[in-house]
Backbone as CSV, one residue per row, in Angstrom:
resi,resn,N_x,N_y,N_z,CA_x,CA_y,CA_z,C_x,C_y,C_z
1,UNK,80.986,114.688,75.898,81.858,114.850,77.051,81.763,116.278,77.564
2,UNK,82.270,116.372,78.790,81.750,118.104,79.480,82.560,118.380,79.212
3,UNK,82.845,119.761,78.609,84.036,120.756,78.992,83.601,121.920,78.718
4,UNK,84.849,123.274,77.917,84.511,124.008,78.651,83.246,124.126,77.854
5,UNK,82.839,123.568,77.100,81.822,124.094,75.757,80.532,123.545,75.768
6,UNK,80.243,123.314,77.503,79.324,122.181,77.983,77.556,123.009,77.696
7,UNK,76.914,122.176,77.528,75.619,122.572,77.006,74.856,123.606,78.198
8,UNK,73.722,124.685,77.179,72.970,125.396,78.526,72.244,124.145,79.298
9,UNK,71.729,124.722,80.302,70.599,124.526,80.902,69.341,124.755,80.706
10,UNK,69.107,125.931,79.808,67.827,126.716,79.132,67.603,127.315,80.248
11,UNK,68.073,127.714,81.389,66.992,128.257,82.059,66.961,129.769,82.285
12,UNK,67.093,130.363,81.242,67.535,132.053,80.518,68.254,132.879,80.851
13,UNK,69.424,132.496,81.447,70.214,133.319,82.307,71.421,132.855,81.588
14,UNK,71.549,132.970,80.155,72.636,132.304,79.421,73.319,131.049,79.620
15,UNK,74.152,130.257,78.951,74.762,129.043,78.733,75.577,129.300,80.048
16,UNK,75.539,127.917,80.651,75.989,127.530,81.995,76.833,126.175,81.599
17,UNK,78.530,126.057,81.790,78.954,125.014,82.064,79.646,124.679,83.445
18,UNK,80.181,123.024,83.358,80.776,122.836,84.354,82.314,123.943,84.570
19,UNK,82.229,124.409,85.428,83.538,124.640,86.029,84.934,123.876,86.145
20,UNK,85.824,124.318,85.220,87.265,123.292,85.360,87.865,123.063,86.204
21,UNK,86.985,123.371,87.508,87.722,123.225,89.576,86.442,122.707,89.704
22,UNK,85.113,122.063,88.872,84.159,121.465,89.911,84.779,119.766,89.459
23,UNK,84.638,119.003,90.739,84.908,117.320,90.315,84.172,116.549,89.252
24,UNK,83.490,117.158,89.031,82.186,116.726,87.486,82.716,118.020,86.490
25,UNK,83.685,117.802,86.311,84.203,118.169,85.021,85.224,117.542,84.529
26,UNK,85.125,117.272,83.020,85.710,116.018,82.456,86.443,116.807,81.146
27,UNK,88.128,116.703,81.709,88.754,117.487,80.557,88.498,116.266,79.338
28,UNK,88.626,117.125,77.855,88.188,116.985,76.425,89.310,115.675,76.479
29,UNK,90.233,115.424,76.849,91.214,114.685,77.028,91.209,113.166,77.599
30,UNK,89.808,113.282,78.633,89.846,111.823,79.311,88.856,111.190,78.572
31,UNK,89.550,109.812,78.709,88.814,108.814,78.102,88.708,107.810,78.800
32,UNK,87.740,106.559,78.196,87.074,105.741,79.044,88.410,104.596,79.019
33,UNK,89.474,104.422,77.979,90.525,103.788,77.898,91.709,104.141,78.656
34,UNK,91.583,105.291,79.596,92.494,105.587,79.818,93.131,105.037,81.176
35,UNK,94.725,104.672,81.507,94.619,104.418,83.018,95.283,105.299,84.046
36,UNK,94.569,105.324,84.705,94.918,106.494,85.812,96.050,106.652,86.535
37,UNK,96.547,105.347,86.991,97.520,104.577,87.122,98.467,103.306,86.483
38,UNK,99.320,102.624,86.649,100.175,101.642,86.419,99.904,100.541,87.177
39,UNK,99.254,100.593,88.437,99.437,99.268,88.823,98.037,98.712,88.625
40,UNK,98.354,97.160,89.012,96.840,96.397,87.853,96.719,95.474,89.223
41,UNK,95.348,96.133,89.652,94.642,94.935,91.030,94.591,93.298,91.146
42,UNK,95.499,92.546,91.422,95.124,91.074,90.942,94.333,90.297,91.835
43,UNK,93.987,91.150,92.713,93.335,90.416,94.123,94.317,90.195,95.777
44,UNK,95.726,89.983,95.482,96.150,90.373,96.521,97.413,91.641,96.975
45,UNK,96.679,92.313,96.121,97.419,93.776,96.514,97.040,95.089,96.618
46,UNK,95.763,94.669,97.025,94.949,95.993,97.505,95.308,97.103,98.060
47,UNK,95.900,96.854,98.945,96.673,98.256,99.746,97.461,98.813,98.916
48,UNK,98.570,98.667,98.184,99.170,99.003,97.066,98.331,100.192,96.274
49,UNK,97.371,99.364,95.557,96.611,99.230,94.527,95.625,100.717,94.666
50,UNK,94.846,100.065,95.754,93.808,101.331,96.200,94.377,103.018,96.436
51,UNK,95.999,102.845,97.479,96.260,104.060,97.456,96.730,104.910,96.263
52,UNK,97.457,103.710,95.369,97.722,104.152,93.467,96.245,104.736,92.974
53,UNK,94.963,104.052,93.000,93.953,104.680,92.673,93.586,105.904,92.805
54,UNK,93.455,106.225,94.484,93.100,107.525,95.103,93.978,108.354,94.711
55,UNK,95.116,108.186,94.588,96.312,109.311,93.792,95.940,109.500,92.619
56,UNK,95.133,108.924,91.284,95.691,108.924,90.139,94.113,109.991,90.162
57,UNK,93.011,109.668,91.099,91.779,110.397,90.838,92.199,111.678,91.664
58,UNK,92.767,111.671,92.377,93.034,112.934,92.806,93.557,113.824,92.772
59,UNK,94.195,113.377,91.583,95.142,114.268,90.269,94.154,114.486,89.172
60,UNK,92.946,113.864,88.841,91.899,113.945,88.134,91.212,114.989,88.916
61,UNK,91.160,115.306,89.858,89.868,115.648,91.248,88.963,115.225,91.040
62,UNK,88.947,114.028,91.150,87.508,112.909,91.281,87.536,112.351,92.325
63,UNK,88.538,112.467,93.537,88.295,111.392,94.946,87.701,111.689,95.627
64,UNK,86.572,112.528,95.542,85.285,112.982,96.136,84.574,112.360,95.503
65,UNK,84.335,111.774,94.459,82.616,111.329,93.946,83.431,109.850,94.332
66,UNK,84.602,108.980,93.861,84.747,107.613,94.509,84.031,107.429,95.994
67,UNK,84.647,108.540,96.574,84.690,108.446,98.285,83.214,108.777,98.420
68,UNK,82.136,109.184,97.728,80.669,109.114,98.037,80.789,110.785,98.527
69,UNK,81.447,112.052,98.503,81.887,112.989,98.967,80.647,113.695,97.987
70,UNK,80.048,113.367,96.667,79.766,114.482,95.595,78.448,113.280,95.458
71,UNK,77.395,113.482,95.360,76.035,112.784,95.821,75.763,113.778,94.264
72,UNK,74.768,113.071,93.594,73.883,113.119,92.389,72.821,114.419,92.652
73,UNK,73.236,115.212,91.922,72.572,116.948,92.131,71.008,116.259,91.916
74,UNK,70.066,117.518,92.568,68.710,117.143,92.380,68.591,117.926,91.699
75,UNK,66.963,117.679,91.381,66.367,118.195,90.118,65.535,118.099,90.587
76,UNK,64.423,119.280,90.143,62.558,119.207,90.404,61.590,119.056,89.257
77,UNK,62.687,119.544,87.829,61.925,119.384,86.139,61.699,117.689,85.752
78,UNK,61.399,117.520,84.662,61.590,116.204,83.858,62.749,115.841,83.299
79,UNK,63.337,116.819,83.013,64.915,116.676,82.296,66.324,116.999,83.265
80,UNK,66.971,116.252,82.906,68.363,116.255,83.453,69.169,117.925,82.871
81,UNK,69.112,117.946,84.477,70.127,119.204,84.454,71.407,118.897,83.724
82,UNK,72.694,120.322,83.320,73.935,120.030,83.558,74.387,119.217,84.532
83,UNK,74.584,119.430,85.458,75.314,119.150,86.732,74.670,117.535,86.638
84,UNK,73.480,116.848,86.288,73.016,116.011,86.496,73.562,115.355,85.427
85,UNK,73.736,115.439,83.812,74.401,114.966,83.140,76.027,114.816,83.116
86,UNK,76.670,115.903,83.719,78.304,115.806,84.214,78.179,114.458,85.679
87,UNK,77.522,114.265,85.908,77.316,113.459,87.359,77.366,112.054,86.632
88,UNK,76.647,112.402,85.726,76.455,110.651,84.899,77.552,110.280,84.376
89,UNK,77.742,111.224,83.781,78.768,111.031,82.988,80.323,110.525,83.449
90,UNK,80.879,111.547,85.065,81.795,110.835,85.528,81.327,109.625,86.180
91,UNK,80.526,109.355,87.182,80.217,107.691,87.388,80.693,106.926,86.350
92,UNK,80.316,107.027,85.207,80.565,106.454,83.650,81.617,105.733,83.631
93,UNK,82.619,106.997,83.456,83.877,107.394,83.506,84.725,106.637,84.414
94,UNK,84.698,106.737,85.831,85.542,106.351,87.152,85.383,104.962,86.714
95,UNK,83.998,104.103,86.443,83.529,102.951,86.310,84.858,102.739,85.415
96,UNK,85.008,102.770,84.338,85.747,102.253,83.113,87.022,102.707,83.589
97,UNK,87.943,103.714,84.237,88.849,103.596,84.908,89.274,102.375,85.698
98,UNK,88.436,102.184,86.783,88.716,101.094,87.695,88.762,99.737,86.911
99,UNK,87.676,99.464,85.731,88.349,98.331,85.057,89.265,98.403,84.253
100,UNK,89.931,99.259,83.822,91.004,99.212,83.344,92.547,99.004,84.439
101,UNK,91.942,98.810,85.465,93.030,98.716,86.491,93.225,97.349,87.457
102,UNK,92.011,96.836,87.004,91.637,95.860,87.698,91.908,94.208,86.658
103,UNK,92.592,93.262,87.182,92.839,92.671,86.316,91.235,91.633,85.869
104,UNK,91.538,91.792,84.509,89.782,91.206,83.687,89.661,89.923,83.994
105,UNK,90.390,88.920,85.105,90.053,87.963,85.375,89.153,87.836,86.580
106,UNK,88.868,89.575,87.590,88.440,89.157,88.638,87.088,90.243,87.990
107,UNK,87.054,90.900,87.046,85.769,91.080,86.936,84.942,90.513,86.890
108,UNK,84.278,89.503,86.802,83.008,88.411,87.148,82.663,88.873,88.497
109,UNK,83.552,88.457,88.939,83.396,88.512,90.636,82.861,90.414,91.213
110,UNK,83.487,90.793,90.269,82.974,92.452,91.006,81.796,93.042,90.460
111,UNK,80.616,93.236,90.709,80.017,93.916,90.446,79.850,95.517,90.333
112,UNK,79.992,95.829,89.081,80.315,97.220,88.656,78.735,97.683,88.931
113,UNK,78.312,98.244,89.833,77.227,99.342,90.427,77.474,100.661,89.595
114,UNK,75.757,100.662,89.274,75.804,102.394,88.346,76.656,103.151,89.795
115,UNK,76.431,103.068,90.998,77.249,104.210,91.769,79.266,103.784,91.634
116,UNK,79.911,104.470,91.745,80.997,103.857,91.592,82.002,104.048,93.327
117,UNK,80.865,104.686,94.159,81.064,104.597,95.695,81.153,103.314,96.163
118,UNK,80.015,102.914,95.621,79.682,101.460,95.911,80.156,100.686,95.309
119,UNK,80.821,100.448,94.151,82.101,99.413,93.629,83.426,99.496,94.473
120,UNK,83.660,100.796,94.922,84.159,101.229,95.937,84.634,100.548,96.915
121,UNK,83.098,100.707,97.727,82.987,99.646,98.950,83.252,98.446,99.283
122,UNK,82.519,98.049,97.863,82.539,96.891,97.657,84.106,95.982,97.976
123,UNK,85.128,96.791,97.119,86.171,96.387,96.583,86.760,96.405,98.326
124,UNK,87.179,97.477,99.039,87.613,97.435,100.358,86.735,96.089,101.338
125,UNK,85.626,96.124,101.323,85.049,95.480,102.160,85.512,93.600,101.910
126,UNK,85.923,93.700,100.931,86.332,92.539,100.437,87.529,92.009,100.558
127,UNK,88.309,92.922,99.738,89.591,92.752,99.967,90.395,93.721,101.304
128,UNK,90.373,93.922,101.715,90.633,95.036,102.997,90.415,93.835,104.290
129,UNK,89.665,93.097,104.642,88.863,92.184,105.479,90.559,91.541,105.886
130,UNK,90.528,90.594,107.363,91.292,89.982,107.548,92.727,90.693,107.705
131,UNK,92.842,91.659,108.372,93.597,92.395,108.102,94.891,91.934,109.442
132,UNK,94.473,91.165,110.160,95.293,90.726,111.517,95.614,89.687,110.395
133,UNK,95.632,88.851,109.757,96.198,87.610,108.671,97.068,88.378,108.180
134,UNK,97.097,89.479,107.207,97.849,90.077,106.358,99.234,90.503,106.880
135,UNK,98.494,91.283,108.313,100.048,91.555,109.101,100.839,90.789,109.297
136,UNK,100.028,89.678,109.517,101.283,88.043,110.552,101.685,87.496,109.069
137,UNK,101.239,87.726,107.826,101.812,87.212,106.775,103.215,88.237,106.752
138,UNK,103.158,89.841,106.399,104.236,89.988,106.447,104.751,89.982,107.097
139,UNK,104.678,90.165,108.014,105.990,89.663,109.454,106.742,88.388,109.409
140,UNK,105.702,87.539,108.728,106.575,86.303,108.264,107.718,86.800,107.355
141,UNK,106.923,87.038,106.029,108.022,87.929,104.879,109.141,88.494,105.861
142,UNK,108.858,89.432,106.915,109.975,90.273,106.678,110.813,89.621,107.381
143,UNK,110.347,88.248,108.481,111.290,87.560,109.023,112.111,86.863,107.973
144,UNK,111.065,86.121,106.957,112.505,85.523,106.092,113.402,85.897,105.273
145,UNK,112.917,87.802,104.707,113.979,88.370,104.718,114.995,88.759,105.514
146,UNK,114.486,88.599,106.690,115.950,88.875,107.416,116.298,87.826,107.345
147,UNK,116.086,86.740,107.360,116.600,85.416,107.344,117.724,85.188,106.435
148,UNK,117.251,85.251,105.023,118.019,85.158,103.703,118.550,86.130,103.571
149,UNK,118.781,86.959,104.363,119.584,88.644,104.014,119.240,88.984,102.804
150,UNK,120.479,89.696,102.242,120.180,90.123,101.038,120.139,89.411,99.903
151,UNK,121.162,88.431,99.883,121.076,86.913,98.839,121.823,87.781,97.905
152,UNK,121.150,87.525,96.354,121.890,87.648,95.110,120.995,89.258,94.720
153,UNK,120.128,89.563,95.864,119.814,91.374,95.122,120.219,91.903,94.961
154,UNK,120.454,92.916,94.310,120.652,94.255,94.238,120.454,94.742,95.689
155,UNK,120.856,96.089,95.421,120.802,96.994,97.129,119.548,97.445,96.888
156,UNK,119.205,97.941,95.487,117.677,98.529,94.760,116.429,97.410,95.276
157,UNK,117.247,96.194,95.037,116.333,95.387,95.054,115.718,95.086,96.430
158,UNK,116.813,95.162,97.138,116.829,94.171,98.599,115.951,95.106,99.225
159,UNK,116.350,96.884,99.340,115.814,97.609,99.944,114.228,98.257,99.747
160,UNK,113.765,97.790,98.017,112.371,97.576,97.590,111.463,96.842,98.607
161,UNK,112.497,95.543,98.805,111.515,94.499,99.744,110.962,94.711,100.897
162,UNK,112.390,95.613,101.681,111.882,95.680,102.645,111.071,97.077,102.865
163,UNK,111.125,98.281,102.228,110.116,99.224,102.355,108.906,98.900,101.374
164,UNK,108.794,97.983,100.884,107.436,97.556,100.557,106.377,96.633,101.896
165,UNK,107.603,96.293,102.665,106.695,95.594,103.823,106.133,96.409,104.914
166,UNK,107.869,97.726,105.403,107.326,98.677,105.765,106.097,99.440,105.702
167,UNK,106.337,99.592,104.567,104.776,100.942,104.389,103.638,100.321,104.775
168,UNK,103.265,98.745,104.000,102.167,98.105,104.328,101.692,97.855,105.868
169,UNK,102.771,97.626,105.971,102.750,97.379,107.826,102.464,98.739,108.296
170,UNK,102.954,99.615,108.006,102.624,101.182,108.557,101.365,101.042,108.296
171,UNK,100.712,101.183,106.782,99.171,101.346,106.531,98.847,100.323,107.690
172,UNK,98.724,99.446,108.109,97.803,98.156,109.062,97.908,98.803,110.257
173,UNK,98.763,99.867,111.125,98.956,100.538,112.128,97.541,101.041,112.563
174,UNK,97.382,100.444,114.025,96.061,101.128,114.386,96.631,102.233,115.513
175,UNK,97.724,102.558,115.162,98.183,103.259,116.660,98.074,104.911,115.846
176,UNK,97.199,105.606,117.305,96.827,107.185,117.016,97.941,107.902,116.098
177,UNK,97.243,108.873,115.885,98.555,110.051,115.429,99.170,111.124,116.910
178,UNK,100.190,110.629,117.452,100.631,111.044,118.547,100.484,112.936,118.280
179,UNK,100.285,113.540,119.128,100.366,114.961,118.765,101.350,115.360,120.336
180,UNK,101.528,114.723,120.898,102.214,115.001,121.950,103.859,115.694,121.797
181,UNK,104.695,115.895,123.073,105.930,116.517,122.688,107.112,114.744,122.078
182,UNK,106.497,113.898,122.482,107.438,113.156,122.383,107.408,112.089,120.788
183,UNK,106.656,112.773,119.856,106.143,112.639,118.707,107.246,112.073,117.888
184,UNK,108.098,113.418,117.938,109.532,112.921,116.877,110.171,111.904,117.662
185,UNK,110.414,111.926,118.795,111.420,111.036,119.404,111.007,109.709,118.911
186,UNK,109.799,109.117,119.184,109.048,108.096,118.487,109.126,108.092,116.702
187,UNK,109.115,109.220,116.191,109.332,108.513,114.588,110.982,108.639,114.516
188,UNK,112.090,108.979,115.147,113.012,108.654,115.368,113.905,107.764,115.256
189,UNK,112.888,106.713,116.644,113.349,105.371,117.160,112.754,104.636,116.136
190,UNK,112.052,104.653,115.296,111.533,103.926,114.136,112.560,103.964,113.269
191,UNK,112.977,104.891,112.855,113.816,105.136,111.858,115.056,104.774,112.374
192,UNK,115.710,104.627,113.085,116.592,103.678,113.562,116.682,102.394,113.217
193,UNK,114.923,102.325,113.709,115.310,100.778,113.858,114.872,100.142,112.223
194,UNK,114.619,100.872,111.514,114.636,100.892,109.708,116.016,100.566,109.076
195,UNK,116.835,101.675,110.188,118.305,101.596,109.431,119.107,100.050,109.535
196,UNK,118.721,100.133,110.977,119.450,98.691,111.436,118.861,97.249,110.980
197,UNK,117.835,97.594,110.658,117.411,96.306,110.016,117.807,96.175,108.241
198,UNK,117.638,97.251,107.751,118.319,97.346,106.578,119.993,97.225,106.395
199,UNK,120.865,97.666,106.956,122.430,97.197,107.437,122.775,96.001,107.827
200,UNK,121.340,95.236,108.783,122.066,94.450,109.462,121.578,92.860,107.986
201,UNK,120.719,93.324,107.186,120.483,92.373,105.938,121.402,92.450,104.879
202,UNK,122.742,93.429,104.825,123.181,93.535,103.711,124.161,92.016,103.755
203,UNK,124.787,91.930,102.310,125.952,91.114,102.247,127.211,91.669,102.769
204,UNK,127.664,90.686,103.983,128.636,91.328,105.103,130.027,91.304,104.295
205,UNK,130.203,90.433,103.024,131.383,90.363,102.257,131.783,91.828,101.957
206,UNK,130.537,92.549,101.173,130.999,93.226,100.546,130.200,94.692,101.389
207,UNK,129.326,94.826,102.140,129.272,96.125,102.545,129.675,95.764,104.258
208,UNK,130.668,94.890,104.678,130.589,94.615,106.064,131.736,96.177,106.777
209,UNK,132.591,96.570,106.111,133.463,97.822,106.451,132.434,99.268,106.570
210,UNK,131.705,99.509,105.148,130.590,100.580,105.467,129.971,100.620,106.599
211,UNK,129.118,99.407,107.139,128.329,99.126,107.551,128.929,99.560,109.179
212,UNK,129.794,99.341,109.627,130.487,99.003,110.413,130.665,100.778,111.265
213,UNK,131.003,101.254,109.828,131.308,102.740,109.976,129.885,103.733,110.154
214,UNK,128.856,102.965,109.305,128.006,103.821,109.558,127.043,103.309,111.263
215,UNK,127.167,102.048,111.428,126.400,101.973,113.246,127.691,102.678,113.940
216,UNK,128.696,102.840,113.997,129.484,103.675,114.730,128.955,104.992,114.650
217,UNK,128.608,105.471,114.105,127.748,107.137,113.759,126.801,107.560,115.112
218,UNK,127.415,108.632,115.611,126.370,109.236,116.985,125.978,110.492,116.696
219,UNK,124.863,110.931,116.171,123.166,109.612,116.011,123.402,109.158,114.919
220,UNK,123.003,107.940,114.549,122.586,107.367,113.628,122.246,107.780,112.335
221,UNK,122.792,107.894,111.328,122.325,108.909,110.117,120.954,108.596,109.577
222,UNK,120.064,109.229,109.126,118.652,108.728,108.004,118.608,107.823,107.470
223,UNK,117.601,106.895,107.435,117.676,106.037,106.694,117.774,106.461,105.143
224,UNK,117.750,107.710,104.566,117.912,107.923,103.084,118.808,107.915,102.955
225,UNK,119.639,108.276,103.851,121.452,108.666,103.703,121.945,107.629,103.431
226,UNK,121.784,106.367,104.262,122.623,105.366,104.510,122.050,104.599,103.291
227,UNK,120.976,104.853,102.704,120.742,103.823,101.449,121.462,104.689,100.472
228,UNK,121.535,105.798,100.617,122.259,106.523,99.236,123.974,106.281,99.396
229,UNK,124.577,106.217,100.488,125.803,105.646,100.784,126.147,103.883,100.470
230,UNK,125.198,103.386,100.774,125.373,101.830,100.178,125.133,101.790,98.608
231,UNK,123.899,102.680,98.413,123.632,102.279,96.712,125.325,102.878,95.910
232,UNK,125.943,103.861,96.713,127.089,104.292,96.139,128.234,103.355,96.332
233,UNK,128.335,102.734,96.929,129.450,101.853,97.872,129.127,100.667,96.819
234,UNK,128.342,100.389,96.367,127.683,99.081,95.604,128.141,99.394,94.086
235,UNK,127.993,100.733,93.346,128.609,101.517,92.446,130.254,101.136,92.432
236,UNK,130.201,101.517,93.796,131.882,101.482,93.349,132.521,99.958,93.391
237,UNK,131.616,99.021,94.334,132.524,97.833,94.572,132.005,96.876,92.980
238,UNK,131.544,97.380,91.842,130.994,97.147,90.847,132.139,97.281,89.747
239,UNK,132.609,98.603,89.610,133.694,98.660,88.710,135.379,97.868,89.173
240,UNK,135.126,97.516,90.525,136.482,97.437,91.103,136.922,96.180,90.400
């Protein structure tokens, strides 16, 4: 494994290792068992899944060689350089990461490529596809959560659901990154309309007085606020 105690090069200018800031360096610590993340790919939760990946390597600093960013050093000798053996070695590495994340029923189906860009690809081009289906699926979801309101959830629970549809739906957004003056006003009116859809799903028995008090509010408070005011309101109507 590379670290700091990584082999010369021979080429007489003393012992040369990888650098503990280059992405082909592999602390003494990682292993091929190890998982980078918590969540486990089952095939339909890619978006989830993939951005958990890119976080867990990019806390590694490896989301340059996934992303095809760090290309296989050349060589002009017969023998593999350093840099050419740290190169192998994480490919190796990322490889046995991703199956450890990936559930072992859909490995058949994936072909693990010596490049791990290209397992990569693979994996988006596949699952990523169909992406106008995915949206009109959750929009269904989030219609029949509004439908069924909150039911028998939790506030933890109810409000999981619906910023799990959120975000996804955000990721599917093909709309620019506004740089204009009217930027905030627009993530604003979003967030509004976050709050009100989250208020207007609660159980009216028991948060219908909060609720009441907080759309009376000019402006509208954060949507963090108003979940930290219900998750408290839910606290208290608990011991009562």
């Amino acid at each position: 494994m590379i670290g700091t105690d990584a082999k010369s090069i021979g080429n007489g200018s003393g012992p040369k290792t990888i650098p503990m800031t280059s992405p082909l360096y592999l602390h003494p610590s990682d292993s091929p068992n190890l998982n980078v993340m918590q969540t486990i790919f089952n095939g339909n939760n890619y978006n989830m899944w993939a951005d958990a990946v890119k976080n867990g390597l990019d806390a590694k600093n490896k989301l340059a060689i996934i992303e095809g960013r760090i290309k296989k050093p050349e060589n002009d000798g017969d023998e593999e350089t350093l840099e050419q053996v740290a190169w192998r070695q994480c490919q190796a590495m990322i490889r046995a990461w991703l199956r450890n994340v990936i559930d072992p029923k859909l490995h058949p189906s994936i072909a693990f490529s010596q490049l791990v860009e290209k397992v990569w690809e693979e994996l988006r081009d596949r699952y990523l596809a169909g992406n106008a289906a995915r949206v009109h699926q959750l929009k269904n979801e989030f219609n029949e959560l509004n439908e069924c309101k909150q039911g028998r959830d939790s506030v933890v629970e109810y409000y999981t659901k619906l910023k799990t549809i959120w975000d996804e739906l955000g990721n599917y957004s093909k709309a620019k990154t506004c740089t204009c003056g009217t930027a905030a006003s627009i993530a604003k009116e979003k967030e509004e309309e976050k709050v009100h859809q989250f208020l207007m799903g609660l159980d009216s028995k028991l948060y219908g007085n909060i609720r009441t008090n907080l759309l009376m509010e000019d402006p509208i408070s954060e949507l963090n606020r108003v979940y930290a005011l219900i998750l408290r309101e839910e606290r208290h109507v608990s011991v009562i």
